[in-house]
Backbone and ligand atoms as CSV (ligand in chain L), in Angstrom:
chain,resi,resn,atom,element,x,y,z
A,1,UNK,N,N,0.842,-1.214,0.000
A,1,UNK,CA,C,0.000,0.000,0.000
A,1,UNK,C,C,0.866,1.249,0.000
A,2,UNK,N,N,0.778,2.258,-0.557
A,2,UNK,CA,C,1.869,3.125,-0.994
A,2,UNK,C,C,0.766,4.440,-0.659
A,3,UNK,N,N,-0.152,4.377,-0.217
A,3,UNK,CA,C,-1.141,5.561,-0.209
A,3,UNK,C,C,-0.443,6.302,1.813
A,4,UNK,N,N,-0.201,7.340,1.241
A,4,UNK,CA,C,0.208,8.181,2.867
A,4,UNK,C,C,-0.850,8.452,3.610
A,5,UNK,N,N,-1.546,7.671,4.600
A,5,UNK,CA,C,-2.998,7.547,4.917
A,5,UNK,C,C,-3.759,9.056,3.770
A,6,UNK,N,N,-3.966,9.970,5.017
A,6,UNK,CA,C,-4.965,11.352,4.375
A,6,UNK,C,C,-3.717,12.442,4.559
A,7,UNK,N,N,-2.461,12.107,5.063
A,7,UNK,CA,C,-1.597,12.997,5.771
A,7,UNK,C,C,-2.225,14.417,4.722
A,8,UNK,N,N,-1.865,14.659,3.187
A,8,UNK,CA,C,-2.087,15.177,2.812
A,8,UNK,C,C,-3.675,16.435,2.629
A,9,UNK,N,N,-4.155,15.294,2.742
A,9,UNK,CA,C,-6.001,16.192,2.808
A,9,UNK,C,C,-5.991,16.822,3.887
A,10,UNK,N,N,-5.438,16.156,5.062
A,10,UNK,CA,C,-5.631,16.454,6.546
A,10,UNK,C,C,-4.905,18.279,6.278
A,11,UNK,N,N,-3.193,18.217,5.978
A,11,UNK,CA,C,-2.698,19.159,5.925
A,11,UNK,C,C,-3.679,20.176,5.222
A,12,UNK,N,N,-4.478,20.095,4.354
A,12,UNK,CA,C,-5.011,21.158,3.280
A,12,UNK,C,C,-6.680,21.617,3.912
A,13,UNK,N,N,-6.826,20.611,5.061
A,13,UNK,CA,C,-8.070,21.506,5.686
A,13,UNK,C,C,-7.551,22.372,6.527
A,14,UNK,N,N,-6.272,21.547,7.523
A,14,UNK,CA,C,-5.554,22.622,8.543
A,14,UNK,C,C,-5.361,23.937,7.495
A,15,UNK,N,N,-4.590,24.010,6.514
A,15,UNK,CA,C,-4.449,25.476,5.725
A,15,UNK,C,C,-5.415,26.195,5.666
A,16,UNK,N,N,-6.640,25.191,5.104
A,16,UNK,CA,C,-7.612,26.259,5.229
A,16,UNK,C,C,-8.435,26.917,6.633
A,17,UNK,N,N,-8.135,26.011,7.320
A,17,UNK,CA,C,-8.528,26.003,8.621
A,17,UNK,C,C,-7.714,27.749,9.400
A,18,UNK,N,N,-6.709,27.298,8.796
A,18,UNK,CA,C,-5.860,27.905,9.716
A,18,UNK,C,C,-5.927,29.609,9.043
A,19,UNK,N,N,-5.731,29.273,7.897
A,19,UNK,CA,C,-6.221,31.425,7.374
A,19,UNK,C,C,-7.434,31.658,7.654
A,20,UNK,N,N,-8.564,30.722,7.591
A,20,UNK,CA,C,-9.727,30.937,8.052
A,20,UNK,C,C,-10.119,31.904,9.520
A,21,UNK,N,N,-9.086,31.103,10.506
A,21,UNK,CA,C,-9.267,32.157,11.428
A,21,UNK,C,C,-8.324,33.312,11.986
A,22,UNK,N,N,-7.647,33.298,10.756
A,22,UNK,CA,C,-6.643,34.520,10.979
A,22,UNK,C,C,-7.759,35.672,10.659
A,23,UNK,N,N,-8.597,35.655,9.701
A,23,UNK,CA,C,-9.275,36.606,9.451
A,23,UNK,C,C,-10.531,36.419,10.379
A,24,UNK,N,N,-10.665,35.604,10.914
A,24,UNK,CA,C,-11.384,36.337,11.935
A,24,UNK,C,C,-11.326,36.682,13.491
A,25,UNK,N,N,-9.810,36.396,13.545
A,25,UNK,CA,C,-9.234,37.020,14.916
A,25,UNK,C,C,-9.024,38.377,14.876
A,26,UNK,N,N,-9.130,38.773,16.483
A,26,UNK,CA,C,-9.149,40.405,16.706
A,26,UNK,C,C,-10.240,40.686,16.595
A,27,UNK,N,N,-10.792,41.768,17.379
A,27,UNK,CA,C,-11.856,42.551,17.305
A,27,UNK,C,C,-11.952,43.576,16.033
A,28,UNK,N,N,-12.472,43.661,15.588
A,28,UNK,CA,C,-12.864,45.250,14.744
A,28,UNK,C,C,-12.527,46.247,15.228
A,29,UNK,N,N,-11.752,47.356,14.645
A,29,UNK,CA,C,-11.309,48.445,15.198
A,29,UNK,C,C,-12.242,49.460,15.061
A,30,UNK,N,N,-13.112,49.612,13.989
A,30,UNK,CA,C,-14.329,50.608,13.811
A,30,UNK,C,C,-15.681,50.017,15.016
A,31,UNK,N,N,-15.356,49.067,15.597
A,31,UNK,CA,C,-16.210,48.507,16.346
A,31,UNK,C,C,-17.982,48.203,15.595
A,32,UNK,N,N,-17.825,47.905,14.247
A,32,UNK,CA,C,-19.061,47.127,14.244
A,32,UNK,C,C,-18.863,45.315,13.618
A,33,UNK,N,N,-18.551,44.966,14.634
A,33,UNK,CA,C,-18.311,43.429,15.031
A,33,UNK,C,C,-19.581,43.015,15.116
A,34,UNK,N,N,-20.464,43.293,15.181
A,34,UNK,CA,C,-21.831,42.700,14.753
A,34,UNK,C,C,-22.675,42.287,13.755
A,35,UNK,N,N,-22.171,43.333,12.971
A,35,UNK,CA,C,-23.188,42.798,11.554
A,35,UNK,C,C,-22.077,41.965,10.677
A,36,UNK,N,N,-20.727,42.468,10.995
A,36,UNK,CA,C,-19.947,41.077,10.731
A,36,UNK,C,C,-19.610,39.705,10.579
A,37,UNK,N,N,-19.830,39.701,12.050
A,37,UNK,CA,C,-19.344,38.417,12.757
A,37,UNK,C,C,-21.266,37.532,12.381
A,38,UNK,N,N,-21.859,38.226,11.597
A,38,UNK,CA,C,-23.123,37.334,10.615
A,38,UNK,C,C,-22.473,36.645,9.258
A,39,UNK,N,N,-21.445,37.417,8.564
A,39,UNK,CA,C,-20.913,36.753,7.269
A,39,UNK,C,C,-20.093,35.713,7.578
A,40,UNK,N,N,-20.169,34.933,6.740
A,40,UNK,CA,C,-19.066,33.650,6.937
A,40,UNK,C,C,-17.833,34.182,7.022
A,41,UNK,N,N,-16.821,33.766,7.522
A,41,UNK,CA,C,-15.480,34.420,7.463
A,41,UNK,C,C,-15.133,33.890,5.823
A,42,UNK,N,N,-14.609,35.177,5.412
A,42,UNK,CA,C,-13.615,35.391,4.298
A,42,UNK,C,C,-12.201,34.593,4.224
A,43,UNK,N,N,-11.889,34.089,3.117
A,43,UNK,CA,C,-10.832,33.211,3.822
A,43,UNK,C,C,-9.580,33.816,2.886
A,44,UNK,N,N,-8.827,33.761,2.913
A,44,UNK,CA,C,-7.491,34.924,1.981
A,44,UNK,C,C,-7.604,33.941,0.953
A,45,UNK,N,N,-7.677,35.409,-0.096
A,45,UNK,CA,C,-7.720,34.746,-1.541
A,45,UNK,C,C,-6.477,34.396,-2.038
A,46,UNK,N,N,-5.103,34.604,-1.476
A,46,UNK,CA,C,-3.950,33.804,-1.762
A,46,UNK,C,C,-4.322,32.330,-1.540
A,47,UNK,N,N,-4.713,32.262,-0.208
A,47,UNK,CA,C,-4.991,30.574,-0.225
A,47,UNK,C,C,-5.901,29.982,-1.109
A,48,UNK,N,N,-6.652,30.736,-1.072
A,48,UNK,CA,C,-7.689,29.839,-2.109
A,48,UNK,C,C,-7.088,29.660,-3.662
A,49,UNK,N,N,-6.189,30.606,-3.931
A,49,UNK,CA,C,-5.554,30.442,-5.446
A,49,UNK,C,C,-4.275,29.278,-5.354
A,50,UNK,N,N,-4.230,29.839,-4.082
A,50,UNK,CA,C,-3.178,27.839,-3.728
A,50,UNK,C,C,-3.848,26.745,-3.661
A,51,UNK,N,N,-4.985,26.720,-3.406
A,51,UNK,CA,C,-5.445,25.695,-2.939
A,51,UNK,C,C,-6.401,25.179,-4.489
A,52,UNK,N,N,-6.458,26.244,-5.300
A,52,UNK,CA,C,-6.886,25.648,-6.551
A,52,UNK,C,C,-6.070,25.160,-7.123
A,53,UNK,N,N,-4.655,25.555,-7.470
A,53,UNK,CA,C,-3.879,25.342,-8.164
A,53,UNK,C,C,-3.559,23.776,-7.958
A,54,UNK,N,N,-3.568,23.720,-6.377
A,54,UNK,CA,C,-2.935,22.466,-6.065
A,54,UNK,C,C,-3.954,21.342,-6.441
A,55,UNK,N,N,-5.624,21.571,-6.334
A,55,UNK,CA,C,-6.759,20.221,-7.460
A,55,UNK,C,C,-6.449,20.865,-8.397
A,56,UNK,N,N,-5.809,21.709,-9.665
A,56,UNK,CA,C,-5.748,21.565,-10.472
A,56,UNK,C,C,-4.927,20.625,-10.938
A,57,UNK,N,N,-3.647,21.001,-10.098
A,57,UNK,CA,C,-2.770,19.490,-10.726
A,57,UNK,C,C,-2.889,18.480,-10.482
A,58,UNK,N,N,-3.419,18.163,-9.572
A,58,UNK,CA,C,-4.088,16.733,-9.313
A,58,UNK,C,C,-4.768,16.309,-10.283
A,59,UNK,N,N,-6.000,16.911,-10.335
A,59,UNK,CA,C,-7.039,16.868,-11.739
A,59,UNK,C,C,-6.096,16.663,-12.697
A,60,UNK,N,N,-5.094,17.378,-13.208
A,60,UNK,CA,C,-4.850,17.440,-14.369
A,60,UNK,C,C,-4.220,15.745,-14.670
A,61,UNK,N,N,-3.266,15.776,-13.941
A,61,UNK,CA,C,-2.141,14.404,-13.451
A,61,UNK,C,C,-3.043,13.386,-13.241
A,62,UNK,N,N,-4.251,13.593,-12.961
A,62,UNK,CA,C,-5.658,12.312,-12.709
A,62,UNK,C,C,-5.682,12.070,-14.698
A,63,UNK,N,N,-6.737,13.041,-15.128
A,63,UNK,CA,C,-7.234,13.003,-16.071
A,63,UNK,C,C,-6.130,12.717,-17.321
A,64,UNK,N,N,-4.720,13.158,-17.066
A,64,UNK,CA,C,-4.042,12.168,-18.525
A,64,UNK,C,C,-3.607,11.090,-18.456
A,65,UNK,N,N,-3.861,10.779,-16.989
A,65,UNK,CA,C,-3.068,8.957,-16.894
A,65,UNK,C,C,-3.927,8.386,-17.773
A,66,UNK,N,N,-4.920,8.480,-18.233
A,66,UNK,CA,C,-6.153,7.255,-18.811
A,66,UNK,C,C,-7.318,7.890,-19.758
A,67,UNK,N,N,-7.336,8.690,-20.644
A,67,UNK,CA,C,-7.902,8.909,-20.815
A,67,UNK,C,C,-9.522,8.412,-21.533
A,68,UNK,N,N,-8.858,7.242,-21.398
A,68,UNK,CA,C,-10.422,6.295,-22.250
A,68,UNK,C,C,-11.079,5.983,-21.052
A,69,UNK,N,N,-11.016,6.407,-19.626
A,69,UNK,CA,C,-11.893,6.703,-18.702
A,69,UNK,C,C,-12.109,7.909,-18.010
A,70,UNK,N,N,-12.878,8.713,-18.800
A,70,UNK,CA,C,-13.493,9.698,-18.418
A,70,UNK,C,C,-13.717,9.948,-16.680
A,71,UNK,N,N,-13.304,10.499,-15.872
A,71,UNK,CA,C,-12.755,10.559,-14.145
A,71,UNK,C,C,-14.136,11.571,-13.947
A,72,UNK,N,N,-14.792,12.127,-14.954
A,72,UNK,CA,C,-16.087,12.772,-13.824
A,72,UNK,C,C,-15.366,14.147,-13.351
A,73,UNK,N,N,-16.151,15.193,-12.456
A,73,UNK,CA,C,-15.558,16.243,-12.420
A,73,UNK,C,C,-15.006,15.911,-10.502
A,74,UNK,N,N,-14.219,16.496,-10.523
A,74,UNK,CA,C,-13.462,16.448,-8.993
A,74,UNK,C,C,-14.443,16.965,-8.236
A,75,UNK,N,N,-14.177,16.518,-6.687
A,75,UNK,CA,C,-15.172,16.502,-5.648
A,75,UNK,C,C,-15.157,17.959,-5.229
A,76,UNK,N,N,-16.342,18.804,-4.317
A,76,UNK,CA,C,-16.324,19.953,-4.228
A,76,UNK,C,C,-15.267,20.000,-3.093
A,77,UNK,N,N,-15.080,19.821,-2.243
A,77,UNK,CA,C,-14.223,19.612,-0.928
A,77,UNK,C,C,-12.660,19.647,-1.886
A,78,UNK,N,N,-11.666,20.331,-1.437
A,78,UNK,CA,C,-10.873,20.439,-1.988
A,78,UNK,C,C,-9.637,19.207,-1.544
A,79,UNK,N,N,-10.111,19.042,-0.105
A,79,UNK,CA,C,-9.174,17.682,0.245
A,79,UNK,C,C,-9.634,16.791,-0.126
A,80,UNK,N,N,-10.749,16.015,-0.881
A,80,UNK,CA,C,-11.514,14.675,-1.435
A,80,UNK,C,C,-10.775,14.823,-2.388
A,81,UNK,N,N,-9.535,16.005,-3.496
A,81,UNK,CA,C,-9.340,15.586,-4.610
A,81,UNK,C,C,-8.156,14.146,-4.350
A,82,UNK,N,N,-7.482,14.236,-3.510
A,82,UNK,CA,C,-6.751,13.207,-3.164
A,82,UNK,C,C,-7.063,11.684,-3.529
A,83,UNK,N,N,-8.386,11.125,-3.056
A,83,UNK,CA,C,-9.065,10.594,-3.166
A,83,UNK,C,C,-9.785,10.093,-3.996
A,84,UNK,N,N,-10.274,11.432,-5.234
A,84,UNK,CA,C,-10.863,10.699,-6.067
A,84,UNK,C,C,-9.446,10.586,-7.219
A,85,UNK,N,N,-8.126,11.085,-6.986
A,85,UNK,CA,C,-7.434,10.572,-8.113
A,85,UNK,C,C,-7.537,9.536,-7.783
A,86,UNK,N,N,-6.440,8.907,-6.237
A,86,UNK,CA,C,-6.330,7.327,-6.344
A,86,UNK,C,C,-7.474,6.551,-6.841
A,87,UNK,N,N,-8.901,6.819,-6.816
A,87,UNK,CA,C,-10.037,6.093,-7.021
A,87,UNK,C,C,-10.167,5.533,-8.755
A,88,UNK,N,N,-9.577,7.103,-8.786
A,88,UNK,CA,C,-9.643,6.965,-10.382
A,88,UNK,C,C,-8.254,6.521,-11.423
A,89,UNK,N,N,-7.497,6.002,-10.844
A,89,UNK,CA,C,-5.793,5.241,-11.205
A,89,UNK,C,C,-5.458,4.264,-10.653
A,90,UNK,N,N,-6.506,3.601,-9.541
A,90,UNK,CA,C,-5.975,2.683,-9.151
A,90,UNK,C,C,-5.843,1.142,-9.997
A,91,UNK,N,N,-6.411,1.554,-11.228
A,91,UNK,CA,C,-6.376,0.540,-11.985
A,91,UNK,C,C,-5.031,0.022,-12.737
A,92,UNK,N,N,-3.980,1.452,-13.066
A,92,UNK,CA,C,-3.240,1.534,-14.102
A,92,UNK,C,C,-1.924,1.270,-12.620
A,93,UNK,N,N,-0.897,0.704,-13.923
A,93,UNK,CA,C,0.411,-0.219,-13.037
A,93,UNK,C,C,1.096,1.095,-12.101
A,94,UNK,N,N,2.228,0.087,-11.749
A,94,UNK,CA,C,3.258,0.796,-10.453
A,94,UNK,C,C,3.315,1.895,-10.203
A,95,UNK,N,N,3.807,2.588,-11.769
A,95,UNK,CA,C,5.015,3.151,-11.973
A,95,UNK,C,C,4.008,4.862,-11.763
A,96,UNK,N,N,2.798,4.538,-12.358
A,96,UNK,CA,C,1.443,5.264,-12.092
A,96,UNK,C,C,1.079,5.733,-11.073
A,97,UNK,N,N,1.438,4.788,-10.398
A,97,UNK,CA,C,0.690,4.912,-8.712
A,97,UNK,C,C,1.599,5.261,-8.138
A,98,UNK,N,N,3.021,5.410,-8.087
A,98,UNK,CA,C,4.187,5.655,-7.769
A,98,UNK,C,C,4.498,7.472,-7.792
A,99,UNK,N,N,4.401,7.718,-9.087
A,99,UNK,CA,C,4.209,8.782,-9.437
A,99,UNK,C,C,3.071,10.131,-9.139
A,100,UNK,N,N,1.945,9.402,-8.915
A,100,UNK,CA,C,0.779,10.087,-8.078
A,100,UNK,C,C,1.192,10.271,-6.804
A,101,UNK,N,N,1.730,9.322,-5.928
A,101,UNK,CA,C,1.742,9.192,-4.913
A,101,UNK,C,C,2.661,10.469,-4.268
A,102,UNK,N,N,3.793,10.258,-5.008
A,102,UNK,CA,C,4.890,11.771,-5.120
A,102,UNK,C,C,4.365,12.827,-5.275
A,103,UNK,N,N,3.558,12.936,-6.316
A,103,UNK,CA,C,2.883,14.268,-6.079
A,103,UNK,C,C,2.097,14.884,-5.088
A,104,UNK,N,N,1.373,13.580,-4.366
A,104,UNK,CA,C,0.454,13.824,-3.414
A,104,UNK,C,C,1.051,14.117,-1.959
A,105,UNK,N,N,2.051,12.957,-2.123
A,105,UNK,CA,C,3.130,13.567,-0.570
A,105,UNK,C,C,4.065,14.574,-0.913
A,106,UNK,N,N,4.433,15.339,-2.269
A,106,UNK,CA,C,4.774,16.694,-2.634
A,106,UNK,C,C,4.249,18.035,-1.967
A,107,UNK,N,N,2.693,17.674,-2.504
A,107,UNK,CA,C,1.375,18.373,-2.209
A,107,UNK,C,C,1.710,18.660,-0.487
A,108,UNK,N,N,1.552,17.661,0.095
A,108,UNK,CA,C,1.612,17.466,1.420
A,108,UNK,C,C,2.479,18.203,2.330
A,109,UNK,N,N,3.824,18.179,1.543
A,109,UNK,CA,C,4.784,19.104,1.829
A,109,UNK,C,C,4.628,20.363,1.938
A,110,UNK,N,N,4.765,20.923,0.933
A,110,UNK,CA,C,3.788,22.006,0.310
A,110,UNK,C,C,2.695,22.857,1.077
A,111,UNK,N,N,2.106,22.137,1.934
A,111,UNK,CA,C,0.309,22.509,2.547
A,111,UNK,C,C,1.047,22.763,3.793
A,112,UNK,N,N,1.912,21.304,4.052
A,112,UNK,CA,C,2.400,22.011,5.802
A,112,UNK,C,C,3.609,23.486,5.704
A,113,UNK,N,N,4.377,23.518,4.969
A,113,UNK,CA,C,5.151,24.758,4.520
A,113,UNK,C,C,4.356,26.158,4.129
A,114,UNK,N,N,2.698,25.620,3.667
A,114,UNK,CA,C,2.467,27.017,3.387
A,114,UNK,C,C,1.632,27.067,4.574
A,115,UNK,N,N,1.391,26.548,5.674
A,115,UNK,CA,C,0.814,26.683,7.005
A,115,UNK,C,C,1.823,27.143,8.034
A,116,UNK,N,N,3.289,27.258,7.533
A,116,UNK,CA,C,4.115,27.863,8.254
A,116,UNK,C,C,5.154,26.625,9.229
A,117,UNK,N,N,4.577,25.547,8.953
A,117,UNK,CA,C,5.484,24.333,9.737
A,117,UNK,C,C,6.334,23.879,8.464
A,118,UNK,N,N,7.896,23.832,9.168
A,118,UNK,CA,C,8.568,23.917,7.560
A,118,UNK,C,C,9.614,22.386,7.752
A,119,UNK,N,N,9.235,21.852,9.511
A,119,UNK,CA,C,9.943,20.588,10.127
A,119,UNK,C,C,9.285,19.732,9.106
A,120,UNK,N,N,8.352,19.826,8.613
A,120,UNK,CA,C,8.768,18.427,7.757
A,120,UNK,C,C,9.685,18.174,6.590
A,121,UNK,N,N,10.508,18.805,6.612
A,121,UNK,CA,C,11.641,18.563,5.592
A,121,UNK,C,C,12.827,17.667,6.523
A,122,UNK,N,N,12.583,18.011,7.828
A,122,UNK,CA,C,13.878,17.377,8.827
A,122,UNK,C,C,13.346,15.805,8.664
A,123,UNK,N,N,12.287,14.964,8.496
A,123,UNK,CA,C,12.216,13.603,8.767
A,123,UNK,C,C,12.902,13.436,7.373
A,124,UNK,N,N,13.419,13.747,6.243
A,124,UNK,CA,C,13.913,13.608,4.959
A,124,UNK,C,C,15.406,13.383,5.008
A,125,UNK,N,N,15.817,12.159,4.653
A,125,UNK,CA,C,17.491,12.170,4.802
A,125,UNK,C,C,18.073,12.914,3.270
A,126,UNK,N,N,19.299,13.299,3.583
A,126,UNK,CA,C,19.781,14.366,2.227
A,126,UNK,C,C,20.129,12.788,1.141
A,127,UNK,N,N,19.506,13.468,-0.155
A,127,UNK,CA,C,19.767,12.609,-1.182
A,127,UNK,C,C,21.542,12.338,-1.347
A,128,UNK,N,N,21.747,13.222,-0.775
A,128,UNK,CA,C,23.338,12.998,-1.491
A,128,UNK,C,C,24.265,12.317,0.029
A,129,UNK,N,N,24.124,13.201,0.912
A,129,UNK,CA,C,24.798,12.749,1.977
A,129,UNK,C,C,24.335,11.761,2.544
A,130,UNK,N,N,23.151,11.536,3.038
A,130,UNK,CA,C,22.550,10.743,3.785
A,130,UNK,C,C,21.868,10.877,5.384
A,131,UNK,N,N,22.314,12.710,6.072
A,131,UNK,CA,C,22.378,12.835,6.567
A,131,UNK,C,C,20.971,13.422,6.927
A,132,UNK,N,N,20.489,13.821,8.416
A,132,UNK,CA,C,19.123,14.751,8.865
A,132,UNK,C,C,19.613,15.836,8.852
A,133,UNK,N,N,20.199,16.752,8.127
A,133,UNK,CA,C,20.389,17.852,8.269
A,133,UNK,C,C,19.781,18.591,7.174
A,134,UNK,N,N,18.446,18.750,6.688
A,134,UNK,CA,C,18.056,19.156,5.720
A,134,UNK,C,C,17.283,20.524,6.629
A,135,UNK,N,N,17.101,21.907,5.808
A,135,UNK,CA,C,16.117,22.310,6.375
A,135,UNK,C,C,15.288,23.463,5.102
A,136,UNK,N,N,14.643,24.097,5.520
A,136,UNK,CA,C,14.250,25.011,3.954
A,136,UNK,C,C,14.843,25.874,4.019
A,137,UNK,N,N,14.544,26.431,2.818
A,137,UNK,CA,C,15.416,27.874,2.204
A,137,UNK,C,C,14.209,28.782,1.694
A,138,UNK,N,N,13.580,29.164,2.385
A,138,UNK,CA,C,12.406,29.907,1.503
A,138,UNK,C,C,12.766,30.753,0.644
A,139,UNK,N,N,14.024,31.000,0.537
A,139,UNK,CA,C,14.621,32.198,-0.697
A,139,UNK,C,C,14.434,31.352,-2.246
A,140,UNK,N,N,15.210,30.372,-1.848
A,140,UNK,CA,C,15.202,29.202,-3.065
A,140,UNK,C,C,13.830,28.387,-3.394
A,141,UNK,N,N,12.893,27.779,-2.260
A,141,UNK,CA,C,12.258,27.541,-2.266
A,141,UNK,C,C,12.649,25.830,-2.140
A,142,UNK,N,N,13.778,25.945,-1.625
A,142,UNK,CA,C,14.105,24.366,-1.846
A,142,UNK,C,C,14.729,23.933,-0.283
A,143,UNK,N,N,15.103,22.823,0.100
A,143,UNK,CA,C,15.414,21.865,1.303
A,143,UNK,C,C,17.068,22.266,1.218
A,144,UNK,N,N,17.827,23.185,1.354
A,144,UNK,CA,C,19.391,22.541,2.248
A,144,UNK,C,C,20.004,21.486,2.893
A,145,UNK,N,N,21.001,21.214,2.467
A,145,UNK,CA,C,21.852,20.306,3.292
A,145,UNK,C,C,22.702,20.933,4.062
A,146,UNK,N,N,22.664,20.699,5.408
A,146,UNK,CA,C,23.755,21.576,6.535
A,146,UNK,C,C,24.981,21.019,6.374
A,147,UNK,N,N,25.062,20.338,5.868
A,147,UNK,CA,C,26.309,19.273,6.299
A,147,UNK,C,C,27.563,20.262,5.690
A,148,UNK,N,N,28.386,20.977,5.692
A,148,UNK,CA,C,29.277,21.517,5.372
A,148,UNK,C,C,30.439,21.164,3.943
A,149,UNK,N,N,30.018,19.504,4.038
A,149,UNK,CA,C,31.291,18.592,3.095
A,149,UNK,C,C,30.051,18.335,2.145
A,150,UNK,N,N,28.609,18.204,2.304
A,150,UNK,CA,C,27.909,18.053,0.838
A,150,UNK,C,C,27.354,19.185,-0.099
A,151,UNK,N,N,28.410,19.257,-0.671
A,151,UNK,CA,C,28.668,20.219,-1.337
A,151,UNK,C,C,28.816,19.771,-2.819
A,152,UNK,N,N,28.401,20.810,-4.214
A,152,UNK,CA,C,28.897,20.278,-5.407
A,152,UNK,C,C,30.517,20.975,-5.456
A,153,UNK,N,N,30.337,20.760,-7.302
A,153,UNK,CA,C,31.516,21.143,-7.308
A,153,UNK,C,C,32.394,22.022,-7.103
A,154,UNK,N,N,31.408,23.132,-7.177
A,154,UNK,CA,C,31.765,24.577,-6.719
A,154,UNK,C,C,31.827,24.658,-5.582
A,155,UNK,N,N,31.646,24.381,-4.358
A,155,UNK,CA,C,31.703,24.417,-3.142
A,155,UNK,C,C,30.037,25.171,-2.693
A,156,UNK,N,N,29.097,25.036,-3.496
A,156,UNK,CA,C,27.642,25.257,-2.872
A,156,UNK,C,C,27.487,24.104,-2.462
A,157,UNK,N,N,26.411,24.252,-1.446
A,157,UNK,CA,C,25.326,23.577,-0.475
A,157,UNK,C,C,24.670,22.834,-1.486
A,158,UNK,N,N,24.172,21.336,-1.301
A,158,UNK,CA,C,23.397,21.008,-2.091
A,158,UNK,C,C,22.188,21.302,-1.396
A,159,UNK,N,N,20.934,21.690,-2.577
A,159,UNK,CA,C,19.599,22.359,-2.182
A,159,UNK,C,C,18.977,20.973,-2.786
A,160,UNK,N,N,17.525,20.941,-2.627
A,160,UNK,CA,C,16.866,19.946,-3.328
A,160,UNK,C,C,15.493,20.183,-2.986
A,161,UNK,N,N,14.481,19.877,-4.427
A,161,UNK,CA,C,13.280,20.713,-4.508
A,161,UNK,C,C,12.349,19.483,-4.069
A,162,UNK,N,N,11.086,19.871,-3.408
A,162,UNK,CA,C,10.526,19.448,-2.325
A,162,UNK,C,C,9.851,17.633,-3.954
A,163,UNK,N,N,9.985,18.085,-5.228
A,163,UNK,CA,C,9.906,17.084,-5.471
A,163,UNK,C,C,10.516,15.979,-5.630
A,164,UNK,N,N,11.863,16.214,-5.308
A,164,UNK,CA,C,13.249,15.336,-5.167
A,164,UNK,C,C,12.462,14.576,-4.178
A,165,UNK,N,N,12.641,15.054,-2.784
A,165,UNK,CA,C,12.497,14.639,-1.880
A,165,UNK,C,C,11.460,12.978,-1.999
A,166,UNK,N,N,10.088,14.179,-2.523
A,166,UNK,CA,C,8.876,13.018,-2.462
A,166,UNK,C,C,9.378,12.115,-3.501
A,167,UNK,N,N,9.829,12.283,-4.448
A,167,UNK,CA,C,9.665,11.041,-5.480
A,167,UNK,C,C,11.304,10.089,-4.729
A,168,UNK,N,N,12.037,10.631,-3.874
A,168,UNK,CA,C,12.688,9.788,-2.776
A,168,UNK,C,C,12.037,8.905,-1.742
A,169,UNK,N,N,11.043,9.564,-1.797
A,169,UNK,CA,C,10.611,8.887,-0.357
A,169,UNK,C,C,9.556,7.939,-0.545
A,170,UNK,N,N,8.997,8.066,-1.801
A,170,UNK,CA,C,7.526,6.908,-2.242
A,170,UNK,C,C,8.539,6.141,-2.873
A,171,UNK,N,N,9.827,5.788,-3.477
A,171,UNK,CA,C,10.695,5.233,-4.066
A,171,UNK,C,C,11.355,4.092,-2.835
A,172,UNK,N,N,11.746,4.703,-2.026
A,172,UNK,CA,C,12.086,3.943,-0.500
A,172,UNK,C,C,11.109,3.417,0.377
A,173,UNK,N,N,9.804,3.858,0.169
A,173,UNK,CA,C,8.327,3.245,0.674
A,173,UNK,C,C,8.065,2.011,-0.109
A,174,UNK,N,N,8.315,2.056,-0.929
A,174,UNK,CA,C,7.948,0.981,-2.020
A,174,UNK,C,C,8.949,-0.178,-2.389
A,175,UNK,N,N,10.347,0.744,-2.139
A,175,UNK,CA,C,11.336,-0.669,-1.877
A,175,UNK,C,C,10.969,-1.398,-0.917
A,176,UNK,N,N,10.671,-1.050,0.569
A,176,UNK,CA,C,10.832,-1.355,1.688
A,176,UNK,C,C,9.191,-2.623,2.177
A,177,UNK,N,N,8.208,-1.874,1.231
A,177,UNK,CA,C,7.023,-2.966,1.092
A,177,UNK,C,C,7.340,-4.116,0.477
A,178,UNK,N,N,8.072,-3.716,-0.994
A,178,UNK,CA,C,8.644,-4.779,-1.480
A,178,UNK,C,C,9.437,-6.136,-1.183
A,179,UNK,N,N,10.056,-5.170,0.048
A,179,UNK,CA,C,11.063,-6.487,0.194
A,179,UNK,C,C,9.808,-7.008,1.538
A,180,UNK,N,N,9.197,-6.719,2.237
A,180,UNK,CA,C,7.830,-7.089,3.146
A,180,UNK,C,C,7.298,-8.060,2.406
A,181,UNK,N,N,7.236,-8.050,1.400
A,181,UNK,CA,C,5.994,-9.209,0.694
A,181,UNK,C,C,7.047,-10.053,-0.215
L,1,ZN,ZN,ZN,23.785,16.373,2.303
């Protein structure tokens, strides 16, 4: 089984969860908190343009694995898109499901980093060294290696983009079932 329970969906309600009540913490400074606090809270339209983008590629990465099965339109809930890809690929081989799967624990990455928790890059050993010393670079947008000696040729830091990582880590999930069965 290669599916990361919901880790992912879970992360993408917390996001939304979590700008949700940024905007509606604090009192009102004009003090009419009343006819307000009647509208649903507003939720920041940065997130929501993240949070499309991210069922878009899902959708998209769903809908060309197969196309002689028409996948239906994605669920309204933005964390069910998870869900209905695997539903809708679980037919087609490994290498398929392998590849979704990366994206989805990509995704995952991604949701907890844009919620401001950036430790999940530390459970990731460095592709090159081997070591826990990874952490982010929000300049780059990519994972560091602390290690001082993994370095290229030039004497930079090796960096590595959060899809390295995942398509590392469903790659080593899948060895490791493998050799299980
Ligand atoms: Zn390293």
């Amino acid at each position: 089984m290669l599916g990361d329970d919901d880790t992912t969906a879970r992360r993408l309600r917390l996001l939304k969860a979590e700008f949700t009540q940024h905007q509606q913490r604090g009192p009102d400074p004009t003090g009419r908190t009343a006819t307000r606090a009647e509208a649903p809270a507003p939720i920041d339209l940065g997130v929501l343009d993240y949070m499309r983008a991210a069922v878009t590629e899902v959708e998209q990465h769903t809908r060309a694995a197969d196309w002689s099965r028409p996948a239906g339109p994605v669920p309204d809930d933005a964390s069910r898109v998870y869900e209905w890809a695997r539903e809708h690929t679980a037919h087609l081989g490994k290498q398929h499901q392998q590849a979704r799967e990366a994206l989805i624990y990509r995704q995952g990455l991604e949701h907890a980093i844009a919620a401001g928790d950036t430790t999940v890059i530390r459970k990731h050993p460095c592709p090159q060294c081997g070591c826990y010393g990874l952490y982010w670079r929000p300049e780059t947008g990519k994972a560091g290696c602390v290690n001082h000696y993994c370095t290229d040729d030039d004497g930079v830091s090796h960096s590595w983009t959060l899809a390295h990582l995942a398509q590392q880590h469903i790659a080593s999930k899948s060895a490791l079932s493998a050799r299980a069965t």
